[in-house]
C-alpha positions as CSV (number, residue, x, y, z in Angstrom):
1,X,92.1,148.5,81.2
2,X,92.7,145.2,79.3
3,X,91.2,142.0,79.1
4,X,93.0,140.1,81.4
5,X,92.8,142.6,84.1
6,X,89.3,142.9,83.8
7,X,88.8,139.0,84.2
8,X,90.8,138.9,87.2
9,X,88.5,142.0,88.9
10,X,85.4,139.4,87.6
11,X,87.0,136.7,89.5
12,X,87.8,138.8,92.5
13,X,84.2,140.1,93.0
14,X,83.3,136.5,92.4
15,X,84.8,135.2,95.3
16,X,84.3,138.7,97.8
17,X,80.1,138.7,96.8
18,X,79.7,135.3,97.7
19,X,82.1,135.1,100.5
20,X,81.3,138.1,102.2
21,X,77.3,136.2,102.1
22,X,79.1,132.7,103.6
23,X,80.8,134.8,106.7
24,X,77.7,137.1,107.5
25,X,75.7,133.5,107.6
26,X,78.5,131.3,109.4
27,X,78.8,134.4,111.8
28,X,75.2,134.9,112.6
29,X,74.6,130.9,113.5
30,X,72.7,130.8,116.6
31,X,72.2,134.7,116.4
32,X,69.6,135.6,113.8
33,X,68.7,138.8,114.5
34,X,71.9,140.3,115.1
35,X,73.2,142.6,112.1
36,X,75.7,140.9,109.8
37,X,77.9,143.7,110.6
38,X,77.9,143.4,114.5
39,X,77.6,139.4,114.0
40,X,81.2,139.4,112.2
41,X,82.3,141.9,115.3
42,X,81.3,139.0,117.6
43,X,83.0,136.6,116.0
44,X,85.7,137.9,118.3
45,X,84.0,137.4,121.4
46,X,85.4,135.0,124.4
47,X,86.6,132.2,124.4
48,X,88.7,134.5,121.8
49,X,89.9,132.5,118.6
50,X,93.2,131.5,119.3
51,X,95.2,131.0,116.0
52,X,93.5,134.0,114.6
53,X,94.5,136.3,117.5
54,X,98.2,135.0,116.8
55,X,97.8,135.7,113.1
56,X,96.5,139.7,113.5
57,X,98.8,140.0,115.9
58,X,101.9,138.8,114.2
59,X,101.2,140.5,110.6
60,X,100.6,143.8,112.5
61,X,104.0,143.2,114.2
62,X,105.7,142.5,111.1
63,X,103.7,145.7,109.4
64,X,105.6,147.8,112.1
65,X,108.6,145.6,111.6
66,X,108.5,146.4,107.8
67,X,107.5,149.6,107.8
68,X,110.8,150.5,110.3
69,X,113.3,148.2,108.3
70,X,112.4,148.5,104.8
71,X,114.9,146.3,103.4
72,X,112.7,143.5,105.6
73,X,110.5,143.0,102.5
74,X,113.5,142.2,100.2
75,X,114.8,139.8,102.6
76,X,111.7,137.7,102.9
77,X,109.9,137.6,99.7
78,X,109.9,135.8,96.8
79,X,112.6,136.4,94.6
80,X,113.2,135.2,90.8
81,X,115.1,131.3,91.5
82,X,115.0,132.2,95.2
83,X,115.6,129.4,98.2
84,X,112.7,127.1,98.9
85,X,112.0,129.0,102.1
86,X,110.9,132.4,100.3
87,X,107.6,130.8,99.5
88,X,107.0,130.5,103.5
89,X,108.8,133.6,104.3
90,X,106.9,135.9,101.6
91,X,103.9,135.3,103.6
92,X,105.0,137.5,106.3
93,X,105.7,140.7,104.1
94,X,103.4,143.1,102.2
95,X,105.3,144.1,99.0
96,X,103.6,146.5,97.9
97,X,103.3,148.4,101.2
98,X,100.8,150.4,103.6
99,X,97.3,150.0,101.0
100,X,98.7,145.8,101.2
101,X,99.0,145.6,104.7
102,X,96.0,147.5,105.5
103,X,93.6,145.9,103.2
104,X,94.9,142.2,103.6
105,X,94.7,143.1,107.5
106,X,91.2,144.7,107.5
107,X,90.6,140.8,105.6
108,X,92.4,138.9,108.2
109,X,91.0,140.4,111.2
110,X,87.2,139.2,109.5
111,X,87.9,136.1,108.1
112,X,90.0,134.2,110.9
113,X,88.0,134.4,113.4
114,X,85.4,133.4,111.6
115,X,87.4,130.2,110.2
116,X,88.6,129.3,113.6
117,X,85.0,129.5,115.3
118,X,84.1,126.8,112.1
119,X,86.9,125.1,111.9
120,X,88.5,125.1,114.9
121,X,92.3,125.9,115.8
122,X,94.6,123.8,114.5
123,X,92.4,123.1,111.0
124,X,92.4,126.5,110.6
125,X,96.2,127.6,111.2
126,X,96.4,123.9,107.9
127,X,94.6,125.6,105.7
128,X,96.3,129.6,106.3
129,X,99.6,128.1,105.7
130,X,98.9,125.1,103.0
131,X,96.8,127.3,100.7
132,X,99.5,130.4,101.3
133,X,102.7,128.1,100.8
134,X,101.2,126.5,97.8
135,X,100.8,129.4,96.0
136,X,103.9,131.3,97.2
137,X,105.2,128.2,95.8
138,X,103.7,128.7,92.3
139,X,104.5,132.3,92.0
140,X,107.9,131.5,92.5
141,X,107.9,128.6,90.0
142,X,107.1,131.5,87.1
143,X,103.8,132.9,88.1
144,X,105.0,135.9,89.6
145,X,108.8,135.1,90.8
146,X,109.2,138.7,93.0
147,X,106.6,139.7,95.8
148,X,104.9,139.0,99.2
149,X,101.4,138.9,101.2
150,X,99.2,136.8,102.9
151,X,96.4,137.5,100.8
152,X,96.5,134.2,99.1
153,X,96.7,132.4,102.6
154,X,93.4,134.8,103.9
155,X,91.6,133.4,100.2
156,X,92.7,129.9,101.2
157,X,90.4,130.4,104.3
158,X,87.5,132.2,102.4
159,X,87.7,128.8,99.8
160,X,87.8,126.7,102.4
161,X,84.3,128.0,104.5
162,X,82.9,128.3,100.7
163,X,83.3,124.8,99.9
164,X,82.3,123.8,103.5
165,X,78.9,125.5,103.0
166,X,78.5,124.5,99.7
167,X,78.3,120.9,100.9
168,X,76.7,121.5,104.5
169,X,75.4,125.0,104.7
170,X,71.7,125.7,105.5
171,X,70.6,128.1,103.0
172,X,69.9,126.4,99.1
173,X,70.7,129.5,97.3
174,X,73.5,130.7,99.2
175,X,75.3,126.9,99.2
176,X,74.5,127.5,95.2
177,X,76.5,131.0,95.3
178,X,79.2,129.7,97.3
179,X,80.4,127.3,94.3
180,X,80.9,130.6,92.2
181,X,84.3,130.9,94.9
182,X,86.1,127.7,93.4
183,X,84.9,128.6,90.1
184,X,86.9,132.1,90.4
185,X,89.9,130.0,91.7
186,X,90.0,128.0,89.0
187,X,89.3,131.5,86.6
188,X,92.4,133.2,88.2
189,X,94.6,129.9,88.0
190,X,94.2,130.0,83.9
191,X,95.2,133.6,84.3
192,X,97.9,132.5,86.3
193,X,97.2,134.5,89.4
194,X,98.7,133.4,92.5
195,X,95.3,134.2,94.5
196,X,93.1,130.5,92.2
197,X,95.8,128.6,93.8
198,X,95.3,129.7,97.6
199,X,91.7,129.8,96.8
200,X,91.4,126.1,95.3
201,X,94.1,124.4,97.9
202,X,91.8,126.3,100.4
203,X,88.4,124.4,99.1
204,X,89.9,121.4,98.1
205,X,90.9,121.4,102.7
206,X,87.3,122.2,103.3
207,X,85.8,120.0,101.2
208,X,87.9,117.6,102.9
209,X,86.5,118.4,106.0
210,X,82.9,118.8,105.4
211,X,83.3,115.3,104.1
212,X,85.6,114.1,107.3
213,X,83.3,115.0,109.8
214,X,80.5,117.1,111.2
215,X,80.8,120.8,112.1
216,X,82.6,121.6,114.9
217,X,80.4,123.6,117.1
218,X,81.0,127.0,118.7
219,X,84.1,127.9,119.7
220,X,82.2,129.2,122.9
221,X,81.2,125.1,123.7
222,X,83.4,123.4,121.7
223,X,86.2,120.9,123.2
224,X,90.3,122.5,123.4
225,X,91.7,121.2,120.0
């Protein structure tokens, strides 16, 4: 194993250590004593998160879809000087097939509805498809011209609820731990992995709204966005 992979595992469990800490405490708001485990699980609960539902759903669809009609995956994602729309489109195919789609799904189904409970609907669809786009958008520049996944979208999300708790959480060491998630972005951006730019688009949006505004509250009380 060489150097360069080994700093990009360092980055990785630099941003899934912390961030797995920010979702079990975002999740477990108002529910102290429930598991961090089962407190994730509940994140699900009614009113169900909208956008996120939509999300789960539509990358299981397209799993099926890809795993039926192979030649999907070359049709949709990024590909050396390819059309503008391959950086959205590669968003909607796993590449490198079933251990891809199961792992970035198994993410997904955790972090969105988490996101969207914070965040709300619509913020939370901005920051999927800025931070996912921007770096499909990179990788296609030079970074990594051939490919596909919507990991990078799913790290925009876990940036984003990073950097929102780093400026409002309620636990000192953990907001402290949460800065080592744009910290690893920038790591994997000199490395030029596609995953720093979803990450830092994603903290640079929630930033942005920790700054904008108080925190939503529950889903369950909150408003229709």
């Amino acid at each position: 194993m060489d150097m360069h992979t080994v700093s990009v595992y360092g980055c990785a469990a630099a941003v899934v250590v912390p961030g797995i800490q920010v979702l079990a405490a975002l999740a477990a708001e108002g529910q102290e004593r429930t598991p961090p485990p089962l407190a994730l699980l509940r994140a699900w609960r009614r009113p169900v998160p909208r956008v996120a539902s939509v999300l789960v759903a539509a990358m299981v669809l397209l799993g099926v879809v890809q795993t039926v009609v192979p030649a999907t995956v070359e049709a949709l994602e990024r590909e050396p000087h390819g059309p503008w729309w391959r950086a959205v489109t590669a968003l909607a195919v796993q590449s490198s097939g079933w251990f891809q789609l199961l792992l970035n799904l198994a993410a997904l189904v955790v972090v969105a509805p988490v996101a969207e409970r914070q965040f709300g609907a619509w913020r939370t669809g901005l920051v999927f498809a800025a931070s996912g786009v921007a770096a499909q958008s990179v990788s296609m520049a030079g970074w990594s011209p051939r490919g596909g996944g919507d990991s990078v979208a799913i790290c925009g999300l876990v940036g984003a609820l990073a950097a929102w708790y780093a400026v409002r959480g309620g636990t000192t060491a953990l907001r402290w731990a949460a800065l080592a998630v744009p910290a690893a972005g920038l790591g994997l951006c000199l490395l030029t992995n596609n995953h720093g730019v979803g990450l830092l688009v994603g903290c640079a949006l929630g930033l942005g709204i920790a700054l904008a505004a108080p925190a939503r509250p529950p889903l369950a009380t909150a408003r229709p966005v």
